[in-house]
N, C-alpha and C positions, 0 to 999 in steps of 0.2 A: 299360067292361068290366063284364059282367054277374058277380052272383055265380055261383060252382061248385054246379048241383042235384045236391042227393043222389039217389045213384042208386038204383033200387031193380030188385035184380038177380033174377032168378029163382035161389032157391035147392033145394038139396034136404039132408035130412039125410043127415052123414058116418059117423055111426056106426049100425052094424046092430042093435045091440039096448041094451037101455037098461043090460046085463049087462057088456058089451064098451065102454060107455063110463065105467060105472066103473071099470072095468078099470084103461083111460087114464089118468081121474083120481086113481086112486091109483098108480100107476107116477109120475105129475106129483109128486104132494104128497109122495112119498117122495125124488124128485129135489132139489123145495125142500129138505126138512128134512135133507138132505146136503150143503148147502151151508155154506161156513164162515164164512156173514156172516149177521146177519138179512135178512129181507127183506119187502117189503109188496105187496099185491094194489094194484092197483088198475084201474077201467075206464074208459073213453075211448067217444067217440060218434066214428065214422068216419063218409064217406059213403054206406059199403056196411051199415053198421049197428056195435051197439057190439062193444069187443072188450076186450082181457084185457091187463093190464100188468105186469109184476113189475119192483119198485124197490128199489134197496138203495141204499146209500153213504151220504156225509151231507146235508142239506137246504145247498141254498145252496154245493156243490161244482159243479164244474164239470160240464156233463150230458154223459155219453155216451149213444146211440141204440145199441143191443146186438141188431141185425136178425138175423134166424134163416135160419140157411144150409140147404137139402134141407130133409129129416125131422128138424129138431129141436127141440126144448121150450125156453122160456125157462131155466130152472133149470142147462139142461147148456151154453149159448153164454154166458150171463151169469154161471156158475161158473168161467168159462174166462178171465174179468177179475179174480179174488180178489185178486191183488195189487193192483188199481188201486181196492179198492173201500173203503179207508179214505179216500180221495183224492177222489174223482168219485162221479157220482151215475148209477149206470147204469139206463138204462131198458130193459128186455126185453119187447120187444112178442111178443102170444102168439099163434102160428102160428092161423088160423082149422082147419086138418083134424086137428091134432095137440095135444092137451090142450085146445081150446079147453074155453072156461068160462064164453060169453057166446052165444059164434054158431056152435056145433057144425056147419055147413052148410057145404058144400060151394058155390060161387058156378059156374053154368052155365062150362063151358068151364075150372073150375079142375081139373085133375089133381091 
């Protein structure tokens, strides 16, 4: 079995002006800093290119994967585990059209 090539997708930019994506990005960082647990960035290299993580719980807890339902931001699906986040180590991977902070683009044929 061969390995999995990165793909390399035709992309185009998701946000209209560079105005409207601050916008975003502080509506995002305001969602973080609403939360009632710390929480850390981090990035990750996909096949479609890299992307955005938000991490909270303890090192070495058990991992939860905190996937984003519709139009939501890590901050508000992964604020919605607070009780579990003394516990487990929740991973929020960050929507690529909605606060991205890596790969603002839109991927051909992504709505």
């Amino acid at each position: 079995m061969s390995a999995v090539e990165p793909m390399t997708p035709a992309v185009r930019p998701f946000y209209r002006s560079a105005a409207a994506e601050a916008a975003v990005h502080r509506l995002y960082d305001e969602a973080r800093a609403a939360l009632p647990f710390p929480t850390e960035e981090r990035e990750i290299a996909t096949r479609v290119g890299r992307t955005h993580l938000l991490v909270a719980g303890p090192d070495g807890g058990p991992d939860v994967v905190v996937l984003q339902g519709g139009n939501m931001v890590s901050p508000l699906t992964t604020g919605w585990l607070a009780p579990l986040a003394d516990r487990v180590r929740l991973w929020g991977d960050g929507i690529r059209r909605i606060g991205a902070r890596l790969a603002p683009f839109l991927l051909d044929g992504a709505a």
